[in-house]
C-alpha positions as CSV (number, residue, x, y, z in Angstrom):
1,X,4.4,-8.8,-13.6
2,X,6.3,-5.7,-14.4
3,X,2.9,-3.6,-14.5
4,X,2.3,-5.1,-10.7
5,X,5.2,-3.7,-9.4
6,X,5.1,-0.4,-11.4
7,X,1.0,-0.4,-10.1
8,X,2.4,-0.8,-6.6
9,X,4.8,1.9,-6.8
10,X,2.4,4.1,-7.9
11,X,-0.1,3.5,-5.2
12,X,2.6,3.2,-2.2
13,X,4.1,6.6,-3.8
14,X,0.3,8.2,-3.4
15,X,-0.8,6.5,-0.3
16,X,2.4,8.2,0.9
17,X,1.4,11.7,-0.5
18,X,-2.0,11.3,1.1
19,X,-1.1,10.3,4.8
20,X,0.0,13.3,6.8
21,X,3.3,13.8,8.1
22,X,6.9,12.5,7.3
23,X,7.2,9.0,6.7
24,X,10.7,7.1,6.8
25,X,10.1,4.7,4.7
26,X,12.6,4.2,1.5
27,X,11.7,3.4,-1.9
28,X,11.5,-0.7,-1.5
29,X,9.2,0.1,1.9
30,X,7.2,1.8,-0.5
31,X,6.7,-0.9,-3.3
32,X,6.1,-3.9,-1.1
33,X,3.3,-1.7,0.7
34,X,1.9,-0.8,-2.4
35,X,2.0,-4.2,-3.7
36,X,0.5,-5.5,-0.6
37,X,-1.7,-2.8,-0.8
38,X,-3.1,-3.6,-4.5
39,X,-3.3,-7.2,-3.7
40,X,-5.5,-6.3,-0.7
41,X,-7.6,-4.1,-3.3
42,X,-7.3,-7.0,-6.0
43,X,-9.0,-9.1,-3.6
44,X,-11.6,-6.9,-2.3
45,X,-13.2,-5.5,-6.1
46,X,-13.1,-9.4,-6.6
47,X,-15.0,-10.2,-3.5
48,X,-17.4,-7.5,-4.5
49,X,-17.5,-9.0,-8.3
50,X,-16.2,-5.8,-10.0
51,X,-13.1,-7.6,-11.5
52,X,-10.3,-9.9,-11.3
53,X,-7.5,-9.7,-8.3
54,X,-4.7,-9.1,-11.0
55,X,-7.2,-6.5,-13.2
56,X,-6.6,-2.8,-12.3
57,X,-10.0,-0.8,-12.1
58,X,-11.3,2.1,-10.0
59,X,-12.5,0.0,-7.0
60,X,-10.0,-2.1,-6.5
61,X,-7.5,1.1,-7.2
62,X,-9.1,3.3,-4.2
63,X,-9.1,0.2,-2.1
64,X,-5.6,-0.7,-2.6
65,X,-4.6,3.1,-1.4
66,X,-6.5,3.6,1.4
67,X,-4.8,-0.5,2.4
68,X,-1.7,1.3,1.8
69,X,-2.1,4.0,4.2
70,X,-3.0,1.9,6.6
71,X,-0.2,-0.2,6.2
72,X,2.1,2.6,5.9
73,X,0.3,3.2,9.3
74,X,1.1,0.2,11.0
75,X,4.6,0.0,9.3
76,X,5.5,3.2,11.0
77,X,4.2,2.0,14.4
78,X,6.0,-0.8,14.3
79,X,9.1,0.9,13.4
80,X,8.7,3.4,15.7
81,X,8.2,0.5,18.8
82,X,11.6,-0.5,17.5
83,X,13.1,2.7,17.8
84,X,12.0,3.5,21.1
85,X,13.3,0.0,22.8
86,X,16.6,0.4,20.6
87,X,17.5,3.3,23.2
């Protein structure tokens, strides 16, 4: 369990590093998009048959970041919707 989270902090911390600009998303943002991200990679390599959803390899790793800039994407949107009907 402790290896999932640190796995998702490490791919939310480089899908963040990837996608352009500034996002304002803290730390926590970060690791559940991650996490979200790997289990979306998880479940793809094992759709594929390259592995298990909890097993870490190189497909499942590249689809969990690109998931993860996509739902740093869509997180950002969403936030930003907010922000703009706040005022």
């Amino acid at each position: 369990m402790i290896g999932f989270i640190v796995a998702g902090l490490i791919i939310g911390a480089l899908a963040r590093l990837i996608k352009p600009g500034k996002q304002r998303l803290g730390i926590i943002a970060t690791l559940l998009l991650g996490i979200v991200g790997s289990v979306i990679g998880g479940t793809i390599a094992n759709l594929l048959g390259t592995g298990d959803i909890w097993e870490l390899n190189v497909l499942g790793f590249v689809v969990a970041v690109i998931a993860s800039i996509l739902l740093i994407g869509v997180a950002e949107a969403i936030a930003g919707n907010r922000h703009k009907t706040a005022h």
